[in-house]
N, C-alpha and C positions, 0 to 999 in steps of 0.2 A: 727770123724777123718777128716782133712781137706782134700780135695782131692788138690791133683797137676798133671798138663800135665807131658811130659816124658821128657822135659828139667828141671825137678824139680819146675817151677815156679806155683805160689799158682792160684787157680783157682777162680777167684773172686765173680763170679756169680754160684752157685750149680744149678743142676735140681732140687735139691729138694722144693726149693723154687719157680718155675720158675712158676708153675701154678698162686701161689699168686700172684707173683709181676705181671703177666699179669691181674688179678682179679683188682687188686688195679688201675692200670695202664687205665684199661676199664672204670670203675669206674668213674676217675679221667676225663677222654677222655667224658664220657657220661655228667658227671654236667656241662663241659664246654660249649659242645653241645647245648645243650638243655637251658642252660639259656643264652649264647650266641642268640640262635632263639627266644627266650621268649622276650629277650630284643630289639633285631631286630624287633618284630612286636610290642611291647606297642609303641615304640615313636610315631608310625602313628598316635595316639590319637591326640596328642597335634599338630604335625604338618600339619593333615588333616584339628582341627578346625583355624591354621593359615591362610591358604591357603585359606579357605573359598570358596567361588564361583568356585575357578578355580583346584580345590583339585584334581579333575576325570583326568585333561587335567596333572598336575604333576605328580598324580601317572602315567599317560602313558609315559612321559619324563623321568619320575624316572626308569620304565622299561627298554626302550628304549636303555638308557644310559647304564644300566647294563647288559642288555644279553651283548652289545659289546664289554664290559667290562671283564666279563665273561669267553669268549672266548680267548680273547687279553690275559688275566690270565692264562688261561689253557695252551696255549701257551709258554708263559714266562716261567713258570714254568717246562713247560713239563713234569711231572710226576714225577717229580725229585726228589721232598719230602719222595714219598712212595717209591722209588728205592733207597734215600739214607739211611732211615731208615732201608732198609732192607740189606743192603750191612753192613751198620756198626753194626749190631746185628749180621750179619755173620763174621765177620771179629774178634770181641770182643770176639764172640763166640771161635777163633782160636790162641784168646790172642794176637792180631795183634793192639792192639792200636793205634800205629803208623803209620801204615796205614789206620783208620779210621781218624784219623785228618787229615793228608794228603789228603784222598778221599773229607772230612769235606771245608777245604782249595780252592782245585782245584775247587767243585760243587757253591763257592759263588765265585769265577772269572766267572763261566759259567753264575750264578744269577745275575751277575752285567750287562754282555754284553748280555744276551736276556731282561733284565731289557728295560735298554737305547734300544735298535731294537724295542721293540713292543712299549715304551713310545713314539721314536721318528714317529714310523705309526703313531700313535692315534692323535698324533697334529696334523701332517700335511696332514694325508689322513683320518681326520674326514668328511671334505664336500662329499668325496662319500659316505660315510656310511650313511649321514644323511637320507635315503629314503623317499626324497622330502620334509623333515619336518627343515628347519634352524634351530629351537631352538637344535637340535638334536649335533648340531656341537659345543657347548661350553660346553654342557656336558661329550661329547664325552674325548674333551680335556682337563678339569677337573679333567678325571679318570684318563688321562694318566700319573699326579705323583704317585698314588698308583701303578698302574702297574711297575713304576721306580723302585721302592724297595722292593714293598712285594714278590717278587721273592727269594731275599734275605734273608727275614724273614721267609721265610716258607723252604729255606733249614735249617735253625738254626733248626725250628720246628724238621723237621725229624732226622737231626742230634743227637737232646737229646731224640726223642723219639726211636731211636737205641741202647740209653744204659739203655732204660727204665722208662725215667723219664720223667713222660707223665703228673706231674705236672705243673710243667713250661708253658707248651704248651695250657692247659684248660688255666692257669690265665692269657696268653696271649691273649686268643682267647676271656675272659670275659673282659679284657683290652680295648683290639680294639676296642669294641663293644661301652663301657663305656665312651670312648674318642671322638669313632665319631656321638656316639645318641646326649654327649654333644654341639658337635662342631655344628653337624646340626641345632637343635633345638634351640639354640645361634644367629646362622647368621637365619634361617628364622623364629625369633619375630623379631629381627634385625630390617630386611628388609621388613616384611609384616606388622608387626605392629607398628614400631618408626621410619619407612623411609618413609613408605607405597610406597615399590618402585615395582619392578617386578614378578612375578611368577616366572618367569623362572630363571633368578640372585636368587633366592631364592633355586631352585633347583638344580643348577649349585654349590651353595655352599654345598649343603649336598650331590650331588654325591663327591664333593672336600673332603667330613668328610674321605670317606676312606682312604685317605693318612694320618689323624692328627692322625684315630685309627691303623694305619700301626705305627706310631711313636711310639703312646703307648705301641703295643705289644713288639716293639722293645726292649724298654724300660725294658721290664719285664724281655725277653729271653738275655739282657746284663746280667742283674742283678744274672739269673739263671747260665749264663755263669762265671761269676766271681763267684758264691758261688764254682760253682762246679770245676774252676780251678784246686785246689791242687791236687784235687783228681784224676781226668782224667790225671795230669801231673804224679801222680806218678803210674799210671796204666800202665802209656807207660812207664815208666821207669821199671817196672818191667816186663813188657811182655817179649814179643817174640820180632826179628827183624830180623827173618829169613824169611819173604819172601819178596819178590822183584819183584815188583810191580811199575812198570813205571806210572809217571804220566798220560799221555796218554791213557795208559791201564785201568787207574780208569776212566778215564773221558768217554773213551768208552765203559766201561762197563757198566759206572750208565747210559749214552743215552738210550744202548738196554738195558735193564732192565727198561727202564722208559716207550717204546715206548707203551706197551698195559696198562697203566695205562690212559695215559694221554686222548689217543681212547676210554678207558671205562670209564673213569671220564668225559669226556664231553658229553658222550649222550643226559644226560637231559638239557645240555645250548643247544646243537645243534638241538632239537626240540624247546626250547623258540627262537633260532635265526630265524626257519624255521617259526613259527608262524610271529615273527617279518615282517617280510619280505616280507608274502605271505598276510597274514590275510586284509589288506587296498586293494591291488589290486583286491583279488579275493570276498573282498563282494562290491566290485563298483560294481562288474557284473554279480550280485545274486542279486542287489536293488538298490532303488533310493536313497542311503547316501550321507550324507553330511559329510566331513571332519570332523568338530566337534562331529556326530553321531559315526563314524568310531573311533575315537580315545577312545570315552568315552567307544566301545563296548571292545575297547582292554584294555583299564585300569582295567575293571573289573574283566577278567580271569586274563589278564598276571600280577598285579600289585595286587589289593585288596582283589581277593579271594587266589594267593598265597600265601602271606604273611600269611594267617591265616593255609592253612591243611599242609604245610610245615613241619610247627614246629612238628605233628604229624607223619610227613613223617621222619623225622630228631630222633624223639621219636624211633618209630620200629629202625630205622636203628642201632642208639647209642648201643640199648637193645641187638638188636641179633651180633655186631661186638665183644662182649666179646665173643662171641663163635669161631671167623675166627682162633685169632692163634693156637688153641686146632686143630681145621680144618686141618690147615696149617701141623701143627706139624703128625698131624696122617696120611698124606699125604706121608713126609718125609720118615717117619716108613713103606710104603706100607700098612697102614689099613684100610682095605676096609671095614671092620666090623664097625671100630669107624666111618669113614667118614658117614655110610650112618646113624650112629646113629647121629653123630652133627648134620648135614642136618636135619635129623628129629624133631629133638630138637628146631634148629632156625626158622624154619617153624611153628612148634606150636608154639613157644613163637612170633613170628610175627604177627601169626592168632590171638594168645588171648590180643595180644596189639592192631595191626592197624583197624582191623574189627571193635571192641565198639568204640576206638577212632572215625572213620570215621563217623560211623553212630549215635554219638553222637554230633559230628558237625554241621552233617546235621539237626540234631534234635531242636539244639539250632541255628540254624545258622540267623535266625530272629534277635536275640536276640544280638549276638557277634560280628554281622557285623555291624549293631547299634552302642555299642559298639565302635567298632574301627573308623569309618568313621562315617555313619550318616542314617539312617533310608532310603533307598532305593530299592522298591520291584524286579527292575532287579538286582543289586547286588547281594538279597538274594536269589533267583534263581540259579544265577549263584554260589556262593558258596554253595548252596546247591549239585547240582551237583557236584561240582567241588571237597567235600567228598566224593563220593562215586568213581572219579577219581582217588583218593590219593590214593587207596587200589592196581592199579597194577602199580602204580607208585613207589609206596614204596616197593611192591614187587619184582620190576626192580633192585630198591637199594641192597637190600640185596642179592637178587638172585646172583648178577652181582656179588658183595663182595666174596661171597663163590666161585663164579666159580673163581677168584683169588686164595681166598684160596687154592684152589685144583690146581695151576699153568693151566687151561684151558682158557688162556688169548686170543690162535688165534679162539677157538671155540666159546670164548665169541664178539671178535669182529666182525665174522660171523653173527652171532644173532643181534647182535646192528646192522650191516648192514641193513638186511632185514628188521629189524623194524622201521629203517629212511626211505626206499623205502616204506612202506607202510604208513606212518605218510604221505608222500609227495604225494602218489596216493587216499589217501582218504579225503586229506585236503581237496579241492575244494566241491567233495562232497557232504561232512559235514559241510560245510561253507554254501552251498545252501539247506540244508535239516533245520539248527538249526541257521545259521547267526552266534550269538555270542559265543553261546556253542559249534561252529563247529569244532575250535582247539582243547578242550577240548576232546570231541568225538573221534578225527584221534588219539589223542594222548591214549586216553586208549585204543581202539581196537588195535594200535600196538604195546604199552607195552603187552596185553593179549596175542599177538601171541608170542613178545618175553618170556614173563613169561613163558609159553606152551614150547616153543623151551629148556629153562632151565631145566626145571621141567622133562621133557620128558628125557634129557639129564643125567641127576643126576638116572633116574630112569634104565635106559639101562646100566647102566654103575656100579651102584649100588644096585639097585633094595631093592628100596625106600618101606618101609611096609604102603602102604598106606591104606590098611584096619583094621591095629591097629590105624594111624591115621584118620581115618573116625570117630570113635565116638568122640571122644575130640574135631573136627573139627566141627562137626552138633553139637553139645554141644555149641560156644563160638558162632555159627551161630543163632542157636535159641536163646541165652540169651541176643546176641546183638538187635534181634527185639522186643524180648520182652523190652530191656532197652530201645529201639528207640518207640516204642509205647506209654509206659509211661510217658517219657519225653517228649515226642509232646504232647501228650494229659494234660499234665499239664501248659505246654506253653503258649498252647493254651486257657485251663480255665483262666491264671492268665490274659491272653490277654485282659479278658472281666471285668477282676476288674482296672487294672492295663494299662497304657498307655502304647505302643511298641514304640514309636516316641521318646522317651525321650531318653536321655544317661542315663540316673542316675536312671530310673527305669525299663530300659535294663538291666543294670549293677546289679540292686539286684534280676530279676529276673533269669539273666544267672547265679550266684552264686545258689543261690536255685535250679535250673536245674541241672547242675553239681554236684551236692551234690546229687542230689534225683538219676541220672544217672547213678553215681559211685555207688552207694548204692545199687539201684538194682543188676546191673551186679556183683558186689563184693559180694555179699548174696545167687544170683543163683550158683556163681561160687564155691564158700565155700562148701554151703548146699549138691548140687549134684556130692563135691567130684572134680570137672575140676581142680582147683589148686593143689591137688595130683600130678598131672601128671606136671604140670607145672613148679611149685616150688618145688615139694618134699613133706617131712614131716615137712617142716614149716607152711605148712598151716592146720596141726591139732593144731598149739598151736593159731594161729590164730581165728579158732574155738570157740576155749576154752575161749582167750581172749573177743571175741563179742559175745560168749553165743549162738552159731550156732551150733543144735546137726546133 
């Protein structure tokens, strides 16, 4: 039987479905993710061996340019995306269509005029930003046409991911990406190999790509926009248009409703700005570097080893945010019982994702950073470490998500406090204990406190079963050393048959690694029963199928 509100009018979205469409919805959200970042890090191949000589000193300008960017972003936007997504899933929810367009309307006049205010900073107060470095200032201003309108485009995002159509949004974001690996890679053969003109004019054009893959996603989100016309028009036509709701009142509502997003969403740019910033000052006075020393040591955490445990950072994240609206919703209901079982759930499914991920990194990390750039023993140092950083960096990610989930947004920007004051009190430091690894360091020891601070938090309040999660946990701990052992030690043999220095026999040894890597951990994990708990009873037919008694 169809259900209807008490004005008779039909109910267009049921609960019964509500889980699936949030399933599919997740889904959708994760593959855009994830090959959006897949694709974000291959182009470095082609455009590291463009660059050639001078590849270390761009990836630092390619950084550089983007925390700024980053920020000026975060800004622009102010949180708006996930405050309007969630204002029009409420409002849709009340059959109030018509006031989600309107809300929809007003948030892209707001996306227009923080658009133009943060684009017109970025041109004309690039030279202070540049921190002492010129080339810093044409990049700077490069990004500020993307900053002009991806404001705008990511209120669309939200807007359609409020009525649950979180397709659009993935093949925007696989769009963007598509548009601007092309555009970059385009202007620097261009210009390093048929001008053979600048480095930096080289880099200047592919921080410029973000604006041509800002046009692409547009592109899409038009496209989704007109299919989906009729049908939003006749939704408002049959809803409600009983409440009455000032413009003004929308636009100050979706503000504070944005305000702890936008605080929790920039944590991790506001640690890359704090490295930015501090890292050249404070190892002048920890050693005798040289500018060129100094930049190449920053390229390597902030630029070349991120680009690689990201994607694995981005992997957990994707995996356990199918869990948040479940979160959200049992929140709603006062379920203290379900809350502290999701919790429990995304925790283990984070452990048995980001932990072998990380330490499978690190494993191959000889091999991958190869690979991507070019055979360098401090690089792979540094990405090596820089795996096993990813595990409370990623756990910051999801942590932080869920304390959303459960509306604990001023508890959670308390915690992010304290954990920029101590990123900033143990930067120095860790700059004079490790030099290049120093940021990396300030940065996991004060994600660990904030992690600690969450964790502790979820457990007082709900009283977290972490003694049924102990064995599952030493379960995915011991099969990821066992799968890290193995896989170094095969590395390592092929190392003596086989060249490390090459790309191309990088590249078939890191394939073969991977393979042997998943295969352990996937066979321990079967065998001993851990995906039980994880997946369920799909992993008896799994079993069955690989012949795993």
């Amino acid at each position: 039987m169809t259900k209807k509100h008490n004005d008779g009018s039909q109910v267009v979205n049921p609960n019964k479905d509500a889980q699936s469409k949030m399933l599919s919805g997740s889904a959708w959200m994760t593959v855009g993710s994830i090959t959006s970042r897949i694709l974000g890090a291959v182009y470095v191949i082609p455009w590291v061996t463009w660059l050639g000589a001078y590849s270390n000193e761009a990836n630092a300008l390619f950084a550089q340019g983007y925390n700024i960017y980053n920020i000026f972003l975060i800004i622009a936007t102010a949180g708006l995306p996930s405050a309007i997504s969630k204002m029009v899933a409420h409002y849709n929810g009340l059959n109030e269509y018509g006031v989600s367009r309107r809300l929809y309307i007003s948030s892209m006049y707001v996306a227009l005029a923080m658009g133009v205010v943060c684009a017109t900073v970025m041109m004309f107060a690039a030279p202070m930003m540049d921190n002492g470095d010129a080339n810093v200032i044409p990049v700077v201003r490069s990004l500020a046409w993307a900053v002009l309108i991806i404001p705008a485009l990511a209120m669309s995002r939200g807007f359609l991911q409020g009525y649950n159509w979180m397709a659009p949004s993935a093949m925007s974001q696989f769009v963007e990406q598509v548009f601007r690996v092309i555009y970059m890679l385009a202007a620097t053969y261009l210009i390093m190999k048929i001008q053979k003109g600048s480095w930096v004019a080289a880099v200047t054009q592919s921080t410029f790509a973000a604006f041509i893959g800002a046009i692409g996603a547009i592109m899409v989100l038009s496209w989704a926009w007109m299919s989906h016309r009729r049908e939003m028009n006749d939704l408002i036509s049959q809803g409600r248009s009983n409440l009455q709701v000032s413009t003004m009142e929308l636009v100050a509502r979706m503000v504070y409703q944005s305000i702890p997003f936008v605080i929790i969403e920039s944590g991790v740019a506001v640690y890359q700005l704090i490295d930015q910033f501090t890292f050249p000052h404070m190892l002048f006075r920890v050693g005798h570097f040289t500018h060129y020393q100094e930049t190449i040591l920053y390229a390597l955490f902030a630029f070349n080893a991120n680009k690689l445990y990201t994607i694995i950072i981005s992997l957990a994240a994707a995996m356990a945010a199918t869990v948040i609206p479940l979160l959200a919703t049992a929140r709603a209901q006062n379920d203290l019982q379900g809350i502290r079982k999701q919790i429990e759930n995304v925790l283990l499914l984070f452990y048995f994702v980001m932990i072998p991920a990380s330490l499978g990194l690190a494993a191959v990390a000889q091999q991958i950073y190869t690979v991507f750039y070019r055979y360098d023993q401090a690089g792979i140092v540094v990405l090596q470490f820089a795996a096993f950083v990813s595990i409370p960096m990623g756990l910051y990610t999801v942590a932080a998500a869920m304390m959303q989930g459960i509306s604990e947004n001023r508890r959670m920007m308390k915690f992010l406090g304290i954990g920029i004051i101590i990123k900033l009190l143990l930067q120095y430091p860790c700059i004079k204990l490790l030099q290049g690894l120093g940021p990396l360091l300030a940065t996991c020891l004060s994600m660990f406190v904030i992690d600690y601070m969450i964790l502790h938090s979820f457990n007082m309040e709900f009283g977290l079963h972490f003694y049924k999660m102990s064995k599952p946990t030493n379960q995915i701990l011991c099969y990821s050393i066992i799968m890290f052992v193995v896989t170094k030690a095969f590395m390592l043999l092929t190392g003596h048959f086989v060249s490390p220095y090459g790309r191309f026999t990088a590249f078939f040894t890191l394939i073969l690694g991977v393979m042997l890597g998943v295969g352990v951990f996937a066979f321990l994990a079967l065998k001993f029963r851990l995906t039980d708990q994880i997946i369920g009873p799909r992993s008896a037919a799994l079993r069955q199928k690989l012949h795993i008694r």
